[in-house]
N, C-alpha and C positions, 0 to 999 in steps of 0.2 A: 740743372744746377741745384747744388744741396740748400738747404737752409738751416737755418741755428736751430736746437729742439725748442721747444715749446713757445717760437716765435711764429703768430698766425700770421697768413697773410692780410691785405688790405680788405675789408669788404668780405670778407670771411663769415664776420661776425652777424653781421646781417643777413645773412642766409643767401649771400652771393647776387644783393639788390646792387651792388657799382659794377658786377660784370660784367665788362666793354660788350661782348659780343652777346650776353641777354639781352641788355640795353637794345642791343642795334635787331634782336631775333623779335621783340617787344614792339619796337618803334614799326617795323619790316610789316609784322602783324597786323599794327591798327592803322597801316594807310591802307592795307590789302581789304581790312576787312571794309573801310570807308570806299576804295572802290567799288568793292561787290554788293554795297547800297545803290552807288549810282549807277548800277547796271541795270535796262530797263528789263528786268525779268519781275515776276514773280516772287517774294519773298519765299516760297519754299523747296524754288529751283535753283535759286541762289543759295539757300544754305547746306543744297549738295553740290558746290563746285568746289573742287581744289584749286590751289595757290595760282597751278600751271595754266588753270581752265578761265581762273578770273584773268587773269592776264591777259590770255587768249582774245576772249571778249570783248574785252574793253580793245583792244587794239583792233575788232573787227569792230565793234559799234561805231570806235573814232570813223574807221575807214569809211563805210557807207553813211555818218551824217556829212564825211566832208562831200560826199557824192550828193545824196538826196537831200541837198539844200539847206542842213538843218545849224548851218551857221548860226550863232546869236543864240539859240536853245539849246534849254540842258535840259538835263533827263531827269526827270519829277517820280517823287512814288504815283500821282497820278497817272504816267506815261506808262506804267507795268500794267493796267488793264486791257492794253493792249495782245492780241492774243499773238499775236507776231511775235511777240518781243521786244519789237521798237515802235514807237511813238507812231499813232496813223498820222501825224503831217508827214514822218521823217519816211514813209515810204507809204505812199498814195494805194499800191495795190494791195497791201496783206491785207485791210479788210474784204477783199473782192475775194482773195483766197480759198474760203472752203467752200465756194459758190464752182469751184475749180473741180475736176474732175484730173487733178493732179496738184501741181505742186512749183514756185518759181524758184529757179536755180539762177544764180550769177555768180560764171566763174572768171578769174582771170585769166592773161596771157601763160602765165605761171602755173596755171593749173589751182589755185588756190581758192576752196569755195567764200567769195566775197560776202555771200548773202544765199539765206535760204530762207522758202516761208515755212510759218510753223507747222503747215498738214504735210512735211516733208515725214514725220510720226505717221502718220493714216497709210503708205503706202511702201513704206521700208522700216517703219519700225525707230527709225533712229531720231530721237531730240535735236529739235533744232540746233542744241547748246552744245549739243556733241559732232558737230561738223560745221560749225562756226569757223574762220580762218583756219581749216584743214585742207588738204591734199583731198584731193578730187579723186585721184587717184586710188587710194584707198579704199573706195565704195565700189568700182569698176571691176569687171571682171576681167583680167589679166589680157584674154583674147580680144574684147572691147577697146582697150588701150590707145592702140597705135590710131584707132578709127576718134577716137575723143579726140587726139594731139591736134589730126588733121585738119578738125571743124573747128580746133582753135585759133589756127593760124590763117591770115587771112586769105593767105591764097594754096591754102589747103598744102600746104609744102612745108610741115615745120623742120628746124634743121634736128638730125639723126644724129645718138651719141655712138662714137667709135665700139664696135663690135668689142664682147668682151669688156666693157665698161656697165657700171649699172646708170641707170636714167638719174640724167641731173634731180638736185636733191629742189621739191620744190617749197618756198618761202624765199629762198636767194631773190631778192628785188632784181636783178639782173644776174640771172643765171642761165646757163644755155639753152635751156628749153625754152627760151622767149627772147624773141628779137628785140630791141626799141627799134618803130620807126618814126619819123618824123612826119605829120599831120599831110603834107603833100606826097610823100610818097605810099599815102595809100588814097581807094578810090573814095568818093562822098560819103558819107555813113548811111545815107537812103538810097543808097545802091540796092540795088537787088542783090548783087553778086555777092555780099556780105549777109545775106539769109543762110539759115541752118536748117535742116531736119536730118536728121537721122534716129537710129537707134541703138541703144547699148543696155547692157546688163547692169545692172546696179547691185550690190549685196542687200540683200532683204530680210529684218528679225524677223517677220509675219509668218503666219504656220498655213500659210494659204502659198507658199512657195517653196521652189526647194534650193531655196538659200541664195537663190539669185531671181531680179524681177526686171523681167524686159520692160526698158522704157522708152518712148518715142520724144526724142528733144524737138521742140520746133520753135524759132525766137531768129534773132539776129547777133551780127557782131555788134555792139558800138562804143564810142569811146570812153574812159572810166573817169569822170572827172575831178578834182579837188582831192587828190592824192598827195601832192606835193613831191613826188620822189626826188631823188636825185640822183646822180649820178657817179661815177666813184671818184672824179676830179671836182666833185661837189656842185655841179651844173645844173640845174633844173632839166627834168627830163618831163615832155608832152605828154598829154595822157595817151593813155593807151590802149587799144582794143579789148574786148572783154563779151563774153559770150549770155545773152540777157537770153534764157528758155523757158518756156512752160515744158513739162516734164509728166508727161501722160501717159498710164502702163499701156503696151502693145495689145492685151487681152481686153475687151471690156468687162468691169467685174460682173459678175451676175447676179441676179437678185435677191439672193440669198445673200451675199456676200452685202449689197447696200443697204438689207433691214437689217442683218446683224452689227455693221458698223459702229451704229450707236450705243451697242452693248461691249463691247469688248475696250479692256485695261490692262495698263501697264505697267510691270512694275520693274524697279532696277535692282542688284543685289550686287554687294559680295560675293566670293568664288564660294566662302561656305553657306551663301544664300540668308547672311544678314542684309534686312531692306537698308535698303541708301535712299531709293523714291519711288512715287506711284505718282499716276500720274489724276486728273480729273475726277475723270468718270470711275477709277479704282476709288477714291472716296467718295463718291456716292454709295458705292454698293458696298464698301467697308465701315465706312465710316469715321476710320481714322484719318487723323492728320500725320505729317509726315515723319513731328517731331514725336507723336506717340509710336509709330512704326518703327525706328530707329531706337525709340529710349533702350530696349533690355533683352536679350536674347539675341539668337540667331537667327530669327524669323520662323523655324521649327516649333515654336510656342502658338502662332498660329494655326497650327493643324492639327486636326483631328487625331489622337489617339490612333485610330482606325486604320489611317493613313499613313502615319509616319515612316515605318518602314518602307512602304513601297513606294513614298515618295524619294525618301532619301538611296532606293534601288536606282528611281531615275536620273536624281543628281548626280549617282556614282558615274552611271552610263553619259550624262551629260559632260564632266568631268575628259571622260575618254575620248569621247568623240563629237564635242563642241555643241549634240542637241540632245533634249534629252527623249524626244518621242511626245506623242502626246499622254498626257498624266492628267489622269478625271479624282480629283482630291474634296477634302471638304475646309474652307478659311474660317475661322470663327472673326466674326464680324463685332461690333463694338458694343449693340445691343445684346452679347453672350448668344447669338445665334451662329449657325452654323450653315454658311452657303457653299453648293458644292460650284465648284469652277469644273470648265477643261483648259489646260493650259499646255503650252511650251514653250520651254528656254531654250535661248543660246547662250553660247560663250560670245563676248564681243573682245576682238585680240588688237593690241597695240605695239607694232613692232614685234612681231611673230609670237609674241607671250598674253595669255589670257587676262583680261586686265576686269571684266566683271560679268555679270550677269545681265540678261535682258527678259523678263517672262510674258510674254502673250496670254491672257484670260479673257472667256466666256462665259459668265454664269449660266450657269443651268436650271431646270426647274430641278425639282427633288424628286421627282420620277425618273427621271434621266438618269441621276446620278444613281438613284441606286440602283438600276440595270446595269451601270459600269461594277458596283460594288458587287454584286452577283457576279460578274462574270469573271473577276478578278480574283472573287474565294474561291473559285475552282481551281484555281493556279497554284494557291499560295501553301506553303505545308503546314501552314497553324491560320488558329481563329484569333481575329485581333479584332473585332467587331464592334467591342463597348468601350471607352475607360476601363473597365478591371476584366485584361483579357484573360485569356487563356495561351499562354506561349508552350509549345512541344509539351502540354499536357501538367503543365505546372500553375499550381493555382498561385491568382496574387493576390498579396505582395510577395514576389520572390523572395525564398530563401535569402538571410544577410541583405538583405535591402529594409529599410526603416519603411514604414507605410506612411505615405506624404499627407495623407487627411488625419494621421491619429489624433496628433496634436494642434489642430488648424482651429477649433470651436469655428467661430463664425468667420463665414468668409470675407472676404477682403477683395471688390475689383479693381484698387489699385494697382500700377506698374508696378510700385513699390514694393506691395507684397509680395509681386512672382517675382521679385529680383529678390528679397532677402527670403523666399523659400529657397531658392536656388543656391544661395549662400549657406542656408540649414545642408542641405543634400550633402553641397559638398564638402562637409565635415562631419555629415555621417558615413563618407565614401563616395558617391556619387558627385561624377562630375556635371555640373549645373548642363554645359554645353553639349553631352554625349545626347544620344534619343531619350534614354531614359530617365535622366536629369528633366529634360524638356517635360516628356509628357508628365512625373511628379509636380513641376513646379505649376501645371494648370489647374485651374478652382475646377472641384468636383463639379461645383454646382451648373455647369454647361453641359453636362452632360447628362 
């Protein structure tokens, strides 16, 4: 519909502060963000979750404190010291966790993971927080499958979707892939006959596998309690079986593998490998925090001159075919040092499409790394070896490129700086976010 000419509309004037559905995108906002306080995490793992993920969350937290007793308690910033996740009353074993030579898994009849402990990270790579009330399914290796369904149903008999249909979808509270039954028609829950062991393949980030890691489940069924479900004629529906495992790789690792453990990090990105997170032990040896990792660039502002190209060879290759190999690079760390890693990414995909980054690192000593750096300028058809390379025999600053230190007098270690150098570049041409953007907009002086 037309309106009169130079009749504004309501709230116009205001710069659109009465707009019904700001209003309600505003209000939507500050209850989201007030829940992703009471989430027991971490404050700096909570301020990488989206909308969908706090959601997520909170509706797994509910489930398991209505399970582990944690009636009458709320979740405290106190309770995120927890390295679980959740509060050690609200589940008695996560401090016993990394004393584990695996990992506790609680799935449902659904297939829906209830609950994971936090060194689910040490042995597949994946954050607690990113398979929180997710499909089981998804981590299994397609062959593995039908062997999971089995050991979830009590008498190893779950019902079969008609041929030519794809598997019921799982979060449905009563969907086909799960029976209800009623508490007498199954045997005692300290039955033997409701013991598990088997084994399945699990998808694994780790660069110590090849993309899948055999696991040994070994635990029971038992009942899921303080659910509340109900029914679809709105019934109260009994709890319900539920698969409680310790989850221990088939291989034992070896010893190499248990004194490197405590060195290796990790970090999360974007598909163009801007950081979203690191985890612990990557701020130890970087020394940033998460919201400095995150402030300014593409995470390319971290590497080495020297590196850049042949790193971003491997994210292309990464890109194509979901890994990127492994890649011996140098990070500049907070103290304007330069540590060399070995690392490798994956793609992590969400419904068939690649939805971020995952990078496995190892520091190295500086002997290490620069045997890879030797062994890698054999390869490469130019010297890129300092800040002021030498590319196809062209001295820099290249021809039509501005020199980024001409006008810099004293440097500047603030974020602030390399973001409004970065703004200089690309108004004299260069775009801040290309390589070359990148490596001007670093302080001379690290190198």
């Amino acid at each position: 519909r037309g309106s009169a000419p130079g009749r504004t509309r309501p709230g116009a004037a205001e710069g659109g502060g009465s707009n019904p559905s700001k209003r309600h995108r505003e209000r939507l906002n500050r209850e989201l963000e007030r829940l992703a306080g009471l989430l027991p995490f971490p404050p700096d793992v909570v301020a990488g979750l989206d909308k969908l993920s706090v959601l997520r969350l909170s509706a797994a937290f509910l489930r398991a404190r209505g399970f582990f007793g944690g009636k009458g308690r709320t979740a405290s910033p106190g309770n995120r010291d927890s390295p679980s996740g959740f509060p050690p009353g609200l589940c008695g074993v996560s401090p016993r966790c990394s004393a584990l030579n695996g990992f506790v898994l609680v799935v449902t009849s659904e297939g829906l993971i209830f609950y994971s402990s936090h060194t689910i990270q040490d042995y597949l790579g994946f954050h607690q927080t990113d398979v929180m009330h997710q499909s089981v399914f998804e981590l299994i290796h397609i062959e593995d499958q039908p062997e999971f369904r089995r050991n979830l149903h009590w008498a190893h008999n779950p019902p079969h979707a008609p041929e030519g249909e794809p598997s019921p979808e799982v979060g449905k509270s009563l969907g086909s892939s799960a029976v209800i039954y009623q508490p007498d028609q199954l045997p005692p829950e300290n039955s033997s006959f409701l013991e598990r062991s088997f084994v399945c393949r699990f998808r694994c980030l780790l660069d110590n596998s090849s993309g899948f890691l055999a696991l040994n489940l070994q635990g029971r069924l038992k009942f899921l309690h303080g659910q509340n479900k109900r029914s679809e004629d709105g019934s109260a529906l009994p709890p319900q079986l539920a698969l409680f495992a310790i989850s221990t790789p088939l291989q034992p690792p070896s010893i190499l593998q248990i004194c490197t453990k405590n060195m290796i990090f990790r970090t999360k990105h974007k598909l163009d490998f801007t950081p979203l997170a690191c985890d612990a032990k990557g701020k130890i040896v970087l020394g940033y925090t998460e919201a400095e990792l995150r402030m300014c660039g593409t995470g390319y502002q971290f590497v080495h001159a020297a590196d850049t190209l042949y790193c971003a060879e491997n994210h292309i290759r990464l890109m194509k075919t979901g890994e990127s190999g492994l890649t011996v690079f140098r990070l500049l760390t907070k103290e304007n040092r330069w540590k060399w890693v070995q690392a490798n990414a994956r793609l992590v995909y969400k419904n068939g499409k690649p939805e971020y980054i995952v990078v496995t690192q190892r520091p190295l000593v500086d002997e290490e790394g620069g045997e890879h750096l030797r062994k890698r300028s054999m390869h490469l058809p130019f010297t890129f070896a300092t800040g002021e390379a030498l590319l196809y025999q062209s001295a820099y600053p290249l021809l039509g490129f501005p020199d980024p230190f001409q006008s810099k007098g004293k440097t500047s270690k603030s974020k602030k700086t390399s973001c409004s150098h970065g703004e200089r570049s690309q108004k004299n041409g260069v775009d801040p976010s290309s390589l070359l953007g990148t490596v001007m907009r670093q302080d001379k002086a690290v190198y």
